[in-house]
DODO-911249 format. One record per residue (C-alpha): x, y, z; residue in one letter. Coordinates in Angstrom, 3 decimals, always signed. Layout:
REM residues N
+----------+----------+----------+------+
|       c1 |       c2 |       c3 | code |
+----------+----------+----------+------+
|        X |        Y |        Z |    a |
...
+----------+----------+----------+------+
REM end
This chain:
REM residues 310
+----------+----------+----------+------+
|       c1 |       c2 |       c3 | code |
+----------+----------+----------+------+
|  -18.443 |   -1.650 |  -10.434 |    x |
|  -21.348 |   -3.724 |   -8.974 |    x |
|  -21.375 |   -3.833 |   -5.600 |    x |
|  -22.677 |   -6.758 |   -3.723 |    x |
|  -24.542 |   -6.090 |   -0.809 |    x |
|  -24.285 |   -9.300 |   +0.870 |    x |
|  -20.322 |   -9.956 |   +0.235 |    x |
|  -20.386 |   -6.150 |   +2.245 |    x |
|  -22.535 |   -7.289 |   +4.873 |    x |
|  -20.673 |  -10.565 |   +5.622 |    x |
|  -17.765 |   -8.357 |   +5.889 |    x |
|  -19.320 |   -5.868 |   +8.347 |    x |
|  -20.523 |   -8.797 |  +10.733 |    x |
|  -16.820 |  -10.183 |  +11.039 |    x |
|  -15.411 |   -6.626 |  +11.496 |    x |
|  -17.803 |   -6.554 |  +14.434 |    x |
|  -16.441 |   -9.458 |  +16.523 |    x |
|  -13.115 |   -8.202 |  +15.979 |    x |
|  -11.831 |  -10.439 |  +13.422 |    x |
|   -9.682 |   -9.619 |  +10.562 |    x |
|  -10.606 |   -9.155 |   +6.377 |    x |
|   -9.235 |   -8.606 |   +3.060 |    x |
|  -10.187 |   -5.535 |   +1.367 |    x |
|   -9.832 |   -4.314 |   -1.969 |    x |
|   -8.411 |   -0.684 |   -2.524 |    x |
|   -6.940 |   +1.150 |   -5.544 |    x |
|   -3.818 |   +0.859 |   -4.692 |    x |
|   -3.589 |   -2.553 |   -3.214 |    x |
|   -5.617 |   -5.125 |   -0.585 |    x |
|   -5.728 |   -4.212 |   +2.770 |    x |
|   -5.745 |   -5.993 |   +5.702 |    x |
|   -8.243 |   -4.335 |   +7.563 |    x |
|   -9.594 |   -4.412 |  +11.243 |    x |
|  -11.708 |   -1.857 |  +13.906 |    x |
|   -9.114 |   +0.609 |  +14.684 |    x |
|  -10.465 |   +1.222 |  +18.091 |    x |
|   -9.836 |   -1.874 |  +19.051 |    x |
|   -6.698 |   -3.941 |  +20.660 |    x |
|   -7.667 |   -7.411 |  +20.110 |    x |
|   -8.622 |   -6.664 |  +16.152 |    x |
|   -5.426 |   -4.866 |  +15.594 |    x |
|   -3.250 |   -7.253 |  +17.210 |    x |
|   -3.984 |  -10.035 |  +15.221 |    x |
|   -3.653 |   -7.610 |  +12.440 |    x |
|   +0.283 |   -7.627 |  +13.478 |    x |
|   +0.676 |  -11.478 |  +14.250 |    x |
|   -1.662 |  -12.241 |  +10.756 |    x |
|   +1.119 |  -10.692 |   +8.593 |    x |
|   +4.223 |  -11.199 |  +11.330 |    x |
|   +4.534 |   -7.491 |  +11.097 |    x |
|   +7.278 |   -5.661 |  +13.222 |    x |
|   +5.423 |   -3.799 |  +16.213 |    x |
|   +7.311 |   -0.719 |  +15.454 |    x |
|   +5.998 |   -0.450 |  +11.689 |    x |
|   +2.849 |   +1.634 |  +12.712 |    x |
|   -0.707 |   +1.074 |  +10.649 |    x |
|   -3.089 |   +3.370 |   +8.487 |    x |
|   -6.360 |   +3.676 |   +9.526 |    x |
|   -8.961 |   +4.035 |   +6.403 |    x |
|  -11.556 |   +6.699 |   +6.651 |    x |
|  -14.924 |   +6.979 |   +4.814 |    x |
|  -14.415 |  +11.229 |   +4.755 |    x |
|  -12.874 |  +13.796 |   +6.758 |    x |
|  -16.417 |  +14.134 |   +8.809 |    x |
|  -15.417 |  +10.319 |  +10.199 |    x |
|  -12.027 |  +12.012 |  +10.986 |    x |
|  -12.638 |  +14.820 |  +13.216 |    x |
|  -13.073 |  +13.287 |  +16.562 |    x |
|   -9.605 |  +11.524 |  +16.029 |    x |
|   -7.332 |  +13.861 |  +14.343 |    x |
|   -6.171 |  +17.674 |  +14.515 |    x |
|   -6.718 |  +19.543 |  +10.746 |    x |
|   -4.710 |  +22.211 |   +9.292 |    x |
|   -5.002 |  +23.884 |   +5.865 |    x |
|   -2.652 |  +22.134 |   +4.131 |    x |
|   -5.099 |  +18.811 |   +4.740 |    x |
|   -7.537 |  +20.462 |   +3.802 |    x |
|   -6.169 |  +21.567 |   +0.288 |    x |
|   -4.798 |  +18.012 |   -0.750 |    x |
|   -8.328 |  +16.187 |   +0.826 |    x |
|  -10.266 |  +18.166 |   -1.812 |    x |
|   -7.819 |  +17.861 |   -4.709 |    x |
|   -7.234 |  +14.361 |   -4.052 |    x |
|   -9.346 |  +12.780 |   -1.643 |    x |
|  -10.757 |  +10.111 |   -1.980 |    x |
|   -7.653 |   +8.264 |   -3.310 |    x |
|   -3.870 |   +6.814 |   -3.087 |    x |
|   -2.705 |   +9.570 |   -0.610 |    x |
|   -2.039 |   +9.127 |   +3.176 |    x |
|   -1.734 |  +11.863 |   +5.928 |    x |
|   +0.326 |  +12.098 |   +8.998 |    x |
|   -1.803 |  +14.167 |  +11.482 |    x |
|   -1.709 |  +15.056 |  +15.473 |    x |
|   -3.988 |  +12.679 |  +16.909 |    x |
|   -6.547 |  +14.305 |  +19.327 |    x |
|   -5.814 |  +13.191 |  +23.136 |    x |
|   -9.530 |  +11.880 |  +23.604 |    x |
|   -9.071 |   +9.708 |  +20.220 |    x |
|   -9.914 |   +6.354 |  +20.690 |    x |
|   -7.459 |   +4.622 |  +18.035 |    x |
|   -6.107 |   +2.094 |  +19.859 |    x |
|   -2.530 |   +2.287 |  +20.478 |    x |
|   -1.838 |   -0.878 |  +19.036 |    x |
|   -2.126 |   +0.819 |  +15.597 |    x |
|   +0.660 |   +3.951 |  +16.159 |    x |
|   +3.069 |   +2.183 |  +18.533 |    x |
|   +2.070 |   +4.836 |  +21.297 |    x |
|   +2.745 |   +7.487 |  +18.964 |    x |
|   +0.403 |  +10.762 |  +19.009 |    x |
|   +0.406 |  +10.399 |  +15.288 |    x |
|   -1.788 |   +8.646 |  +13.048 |    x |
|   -1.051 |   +8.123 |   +9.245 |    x |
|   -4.813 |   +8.208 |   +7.310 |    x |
|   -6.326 |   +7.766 |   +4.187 |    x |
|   -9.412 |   +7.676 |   +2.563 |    x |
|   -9.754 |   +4.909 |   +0.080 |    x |
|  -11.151 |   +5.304 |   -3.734 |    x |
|  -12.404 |   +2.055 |   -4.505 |    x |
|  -16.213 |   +1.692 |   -4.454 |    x |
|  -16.424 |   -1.782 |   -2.641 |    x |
|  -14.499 |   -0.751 |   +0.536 |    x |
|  -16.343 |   +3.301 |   +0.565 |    x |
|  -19.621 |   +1.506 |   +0.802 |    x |
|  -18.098 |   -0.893 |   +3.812 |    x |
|  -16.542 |   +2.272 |   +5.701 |    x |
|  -20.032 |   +3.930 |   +5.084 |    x |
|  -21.920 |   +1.532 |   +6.812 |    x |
|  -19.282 |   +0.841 |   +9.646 |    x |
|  -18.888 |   +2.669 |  +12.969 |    x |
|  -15.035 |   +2.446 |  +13.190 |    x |
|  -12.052 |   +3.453 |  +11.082 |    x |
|  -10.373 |   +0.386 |   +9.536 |    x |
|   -6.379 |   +0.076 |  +10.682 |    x |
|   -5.377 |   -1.701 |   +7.324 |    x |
|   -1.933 |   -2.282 |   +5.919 |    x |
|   -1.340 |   -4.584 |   +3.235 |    x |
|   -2.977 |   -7.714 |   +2.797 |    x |
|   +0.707 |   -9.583 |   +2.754 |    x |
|   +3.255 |  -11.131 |   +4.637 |    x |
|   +5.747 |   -8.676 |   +6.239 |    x |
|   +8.603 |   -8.062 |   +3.747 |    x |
|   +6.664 |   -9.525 |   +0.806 |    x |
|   +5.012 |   -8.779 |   -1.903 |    x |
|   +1.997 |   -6.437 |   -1.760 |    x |
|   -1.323 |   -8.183 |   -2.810 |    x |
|   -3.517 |   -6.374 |   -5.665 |    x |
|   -6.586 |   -9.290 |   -5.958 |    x |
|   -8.024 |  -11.486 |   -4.071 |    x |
|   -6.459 |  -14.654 |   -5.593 |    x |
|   -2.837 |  -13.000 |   -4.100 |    x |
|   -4.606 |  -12.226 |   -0.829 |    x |
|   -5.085 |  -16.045 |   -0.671 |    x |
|   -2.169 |  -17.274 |   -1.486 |    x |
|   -0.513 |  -15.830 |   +0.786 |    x |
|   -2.723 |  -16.071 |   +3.934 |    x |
|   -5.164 |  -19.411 |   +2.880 |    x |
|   -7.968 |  -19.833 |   +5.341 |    x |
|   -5.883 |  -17.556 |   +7.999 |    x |
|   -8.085 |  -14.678 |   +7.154 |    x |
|  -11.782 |  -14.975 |   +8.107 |    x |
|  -13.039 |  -13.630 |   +5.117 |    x |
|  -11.580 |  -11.844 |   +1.831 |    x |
|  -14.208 |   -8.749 |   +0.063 |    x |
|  -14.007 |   -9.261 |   -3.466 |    x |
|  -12.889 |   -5.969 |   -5.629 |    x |
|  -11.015 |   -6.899 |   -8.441 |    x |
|   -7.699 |   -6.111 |   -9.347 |    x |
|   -6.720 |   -2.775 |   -7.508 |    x |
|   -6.342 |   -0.073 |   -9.987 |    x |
|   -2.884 |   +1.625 |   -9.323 |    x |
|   -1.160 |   -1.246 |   -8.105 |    x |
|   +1.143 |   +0.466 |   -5.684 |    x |
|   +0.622 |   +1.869 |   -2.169 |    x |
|   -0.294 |   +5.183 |   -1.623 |    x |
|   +1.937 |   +8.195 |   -1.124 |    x |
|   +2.815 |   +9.103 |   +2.839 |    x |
|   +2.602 |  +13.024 |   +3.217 |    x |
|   +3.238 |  +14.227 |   +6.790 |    x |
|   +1.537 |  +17.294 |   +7.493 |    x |
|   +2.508 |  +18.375 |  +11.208 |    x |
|   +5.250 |  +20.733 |   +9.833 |    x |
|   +6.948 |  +21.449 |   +6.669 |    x |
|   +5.144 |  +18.901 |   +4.332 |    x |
|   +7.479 |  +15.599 |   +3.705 |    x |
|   +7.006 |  +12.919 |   +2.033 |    x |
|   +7.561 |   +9.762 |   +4.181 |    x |
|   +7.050 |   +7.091 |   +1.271 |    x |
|   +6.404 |   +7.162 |   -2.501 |    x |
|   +3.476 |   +5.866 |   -3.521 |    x |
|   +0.896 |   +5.807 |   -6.123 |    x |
|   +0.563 |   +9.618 |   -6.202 |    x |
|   +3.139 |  +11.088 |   -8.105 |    x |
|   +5.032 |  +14.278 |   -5.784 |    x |
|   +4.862 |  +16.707 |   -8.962 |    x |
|   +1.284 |  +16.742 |   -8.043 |    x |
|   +1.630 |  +17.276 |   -4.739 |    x |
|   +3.640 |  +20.189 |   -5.394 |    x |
|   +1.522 |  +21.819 |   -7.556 |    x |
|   -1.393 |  +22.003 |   -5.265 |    x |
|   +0.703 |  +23.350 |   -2.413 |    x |
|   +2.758 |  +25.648 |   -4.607 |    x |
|   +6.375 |  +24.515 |   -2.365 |    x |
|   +9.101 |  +22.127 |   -2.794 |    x |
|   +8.558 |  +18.935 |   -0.368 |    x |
|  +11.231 |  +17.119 |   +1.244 |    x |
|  +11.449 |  +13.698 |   +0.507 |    x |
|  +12.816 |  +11.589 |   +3.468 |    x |
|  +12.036 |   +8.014 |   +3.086 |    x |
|  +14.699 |   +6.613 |   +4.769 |    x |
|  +14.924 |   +7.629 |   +7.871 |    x |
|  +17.186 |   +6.053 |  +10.438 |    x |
|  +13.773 |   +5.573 |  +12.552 |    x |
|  +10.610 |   +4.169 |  +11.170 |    x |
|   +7.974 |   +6.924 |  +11.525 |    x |
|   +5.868 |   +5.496 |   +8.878 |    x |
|   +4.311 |   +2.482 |   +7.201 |    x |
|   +6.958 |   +1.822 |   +4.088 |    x |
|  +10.227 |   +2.883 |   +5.223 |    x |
|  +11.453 |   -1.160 |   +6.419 |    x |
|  +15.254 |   -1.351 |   +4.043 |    x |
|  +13.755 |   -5.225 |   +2.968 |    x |
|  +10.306 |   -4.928 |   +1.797 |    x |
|   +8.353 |   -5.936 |   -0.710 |    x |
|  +10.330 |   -8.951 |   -1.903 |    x |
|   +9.212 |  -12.274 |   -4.294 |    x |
|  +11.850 |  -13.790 |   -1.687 |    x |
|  +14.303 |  -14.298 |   -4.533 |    x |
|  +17.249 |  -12.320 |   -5.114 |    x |
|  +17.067 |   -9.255 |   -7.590 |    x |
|  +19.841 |   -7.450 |   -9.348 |    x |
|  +19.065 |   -3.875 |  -10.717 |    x |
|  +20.159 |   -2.296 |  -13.769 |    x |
|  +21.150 |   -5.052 |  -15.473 |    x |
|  +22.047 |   -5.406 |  -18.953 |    x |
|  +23.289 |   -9.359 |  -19.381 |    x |
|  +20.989 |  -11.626 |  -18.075 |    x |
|  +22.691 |  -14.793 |  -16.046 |    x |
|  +21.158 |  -18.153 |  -17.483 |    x |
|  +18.024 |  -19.114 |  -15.748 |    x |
|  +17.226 |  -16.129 |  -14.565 |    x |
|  +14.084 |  -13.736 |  -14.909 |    x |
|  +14.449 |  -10.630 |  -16.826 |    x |
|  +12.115 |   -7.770 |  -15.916 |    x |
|  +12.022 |   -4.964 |  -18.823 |    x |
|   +9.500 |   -1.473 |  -18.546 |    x |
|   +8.606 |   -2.539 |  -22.360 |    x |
|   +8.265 |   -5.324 |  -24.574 |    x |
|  +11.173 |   -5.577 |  -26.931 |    x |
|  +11.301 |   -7.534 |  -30.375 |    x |
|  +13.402 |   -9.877 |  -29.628 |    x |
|  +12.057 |  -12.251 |  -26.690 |    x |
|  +12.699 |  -15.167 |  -24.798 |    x |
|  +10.671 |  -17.337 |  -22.259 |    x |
|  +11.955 |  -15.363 |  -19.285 |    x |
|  +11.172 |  -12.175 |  -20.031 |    x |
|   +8.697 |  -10.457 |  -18.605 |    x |
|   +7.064 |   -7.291 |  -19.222 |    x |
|   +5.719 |   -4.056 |  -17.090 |    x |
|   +4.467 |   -2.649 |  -19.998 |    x |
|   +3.930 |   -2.736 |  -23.997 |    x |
|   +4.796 |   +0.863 |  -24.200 |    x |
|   +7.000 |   +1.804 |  -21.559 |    x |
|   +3.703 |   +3.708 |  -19.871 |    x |
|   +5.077 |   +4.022 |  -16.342 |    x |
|   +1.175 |   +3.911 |  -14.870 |    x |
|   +0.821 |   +0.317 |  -16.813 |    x |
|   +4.354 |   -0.522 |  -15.248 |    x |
|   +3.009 |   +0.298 |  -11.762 |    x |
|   -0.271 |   -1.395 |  -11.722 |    x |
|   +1.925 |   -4.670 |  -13.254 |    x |
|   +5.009 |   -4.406 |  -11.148 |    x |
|   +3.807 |   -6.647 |   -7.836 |    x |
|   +1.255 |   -9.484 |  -10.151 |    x |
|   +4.676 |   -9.988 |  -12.239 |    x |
|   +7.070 |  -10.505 |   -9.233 |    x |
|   +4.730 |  -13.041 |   -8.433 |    x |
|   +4.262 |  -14.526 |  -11.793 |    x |
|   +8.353 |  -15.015 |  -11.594 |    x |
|   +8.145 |  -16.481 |   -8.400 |    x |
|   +5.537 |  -18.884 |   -9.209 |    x |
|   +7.412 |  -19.680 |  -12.169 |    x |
|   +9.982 |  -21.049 |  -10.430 |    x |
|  +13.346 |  -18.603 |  -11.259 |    x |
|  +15.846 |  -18.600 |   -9.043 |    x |
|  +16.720 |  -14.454 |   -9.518 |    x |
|  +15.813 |  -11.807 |  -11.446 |    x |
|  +17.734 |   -8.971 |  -12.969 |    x |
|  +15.854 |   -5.773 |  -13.747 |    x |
|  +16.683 |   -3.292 |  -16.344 |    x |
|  +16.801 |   +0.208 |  -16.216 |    x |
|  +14.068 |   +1.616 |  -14.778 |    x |
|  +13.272 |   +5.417 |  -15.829 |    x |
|  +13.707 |   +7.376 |  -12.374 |    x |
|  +10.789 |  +10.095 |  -12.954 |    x |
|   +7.068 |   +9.975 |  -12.481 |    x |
|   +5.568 |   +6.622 |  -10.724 |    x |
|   +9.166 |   +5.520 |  -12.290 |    x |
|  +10.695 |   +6.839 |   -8.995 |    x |
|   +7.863 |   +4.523 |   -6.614 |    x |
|   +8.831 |   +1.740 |   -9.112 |    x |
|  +12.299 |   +2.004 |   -8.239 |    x |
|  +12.322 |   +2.302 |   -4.641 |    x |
|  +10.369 |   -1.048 |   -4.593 |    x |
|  +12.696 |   -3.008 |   -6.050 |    x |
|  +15.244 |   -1.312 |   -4.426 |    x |
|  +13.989 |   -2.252 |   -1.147 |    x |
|  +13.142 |   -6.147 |   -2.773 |    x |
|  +16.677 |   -6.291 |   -3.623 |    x |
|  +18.076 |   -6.547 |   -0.429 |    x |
|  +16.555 |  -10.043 |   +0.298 |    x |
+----------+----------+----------+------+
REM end
């Protein structure tokens, strides 16, 4: 990809004065702002009417950029290489002389990190002297953003200025890992936990629904079109949407596809643009068939899961 220079440097000027913008990732848009700062990360919070308790991720350009805010142990250090940088977050020990502000963890002494793929926003980080706290570029509860034309609609002119990237690559949020202890996976993400696995050579608890939030991802309503959704449906109620993993001969005008095939990484990267194609299509529901529950299947599902309970 292209990068333009002066679409990075218009960005870098309103990071500086503490303002909010719109970044492109891999997984999806961020909304990104110094995370050393108070004032920038609190209009972070009221921008997307985000719950104070639902801490932030701070983006990273490498580990270097890390050390004088977080603790390391070898477990980082084997998942950084394998998968850094890309659609994997970290739970660390912040240091005590950190200056995150506490804004972003909700006075915790943990930080949840990541070090974004796409070119666009590595180039930004690069040339900035902060970390970037950045959740999702949506409103809280909604539908996660994946291109700049989503970014928009939801926010308008609230956001001082949106960094062009395309349409993000994975199309789902990265995968929460926390690292303190016993590795456990705090959300499913774009990163499949076979992987994980592999590279650490143990089983890894999954606990993604805690009765606590300790991580960004674990809210029970969250990313919803803000219209009801029933899963594993098989009879479609008239009028309403019908979301299918693959295309089927027989079609009507309210079906809608994740993918041709049934490829669960096509399904992904289509899953949020399509809730919002339904939406702006004006459907009252939607009823989703089965979803396979393995791979990025299992992400898939707890997203709509969690959009169901609008």
């Amino acid at each position: 990809m292209k990068i333009n220079l002066a679409n990075i440097k218009k960005a870098k000027k309103i990071l500086y004065k503490d303002e909010c913008v719109a970044i492109p990732t891999e997984t999806v848009y961020g909304l990104a702002g110094n995370a050393y700062s108070d004032k920038a990360c609190k209009k972070i919070f009221n921008l997307k009417k985000r719950p104070k308790n639902n801490p932030l991720i701070v983006h990273y350009f490498d580990n270097q950029s890390l050390e004088k805010d977080c603790n390391f142990n070898k477990n980082f250090f084997k998942l950084y290489k394998k998968f850094c940088p890309g659609p994997i977050t970290f739970i660390l020990n912040l240091k005590k002389d950190s200056k995150i502000s506490r804004v972003v963890t909700n006075k915790k002494k943990t930080l949840a990190v990541r070090f974004p793929k796409h070119p666009v926003t590595r180039n930004l980080l690069k040339n900035l002297s902060f970390p970037l706290a950045a959740p999702s570029a949506n409103l809280s509860s909604r539908v996660s953003a994946v291109s700049s034309g989503d970014v928009k609609d939801d926010f308008g002119k609230k956001i001082k200025y949106v960094l062009e990237g395309g349409k993000s690559s994975i199309g789902l949020e990265s995968t929460i890992i926390d690292l303190r202890n016993k590795p456990k996976i705090l959300r499913l993400g774009g990163l499949e936990i076979s992987l994980i696995q592999k590279v650490l050579d143990e089983k890894i608890i999954i606990n993604n629904n805690p009765s606590k939030i300790s991580s960004p991802g674990q809210l029970k309503l969250h990313y919803s079109p803000g219209i009801p959704i029933r899963l594993n449906v098989k009879k479609v109620k008239n009028g309403e949407a019908y979301l299918l993993i693959k295309e089927k001969r027989v079609t009507n005008s309210n079906y809608y596809f994740l993918s041709k095939k049934g490829d669960l990484k096509e399904a992904a990267k289509n899953l949020y643009s399509t809730l919002r194609k339904i939406k702006n299509n004006k459907h009252k529901s939607i009823a989703v068939s089965k979803i396979p529950n393995r791979g990025l299947g299992k992400t898939i599902n707890d997203r709509l899961i969690r959009a169901s309970r609008f």
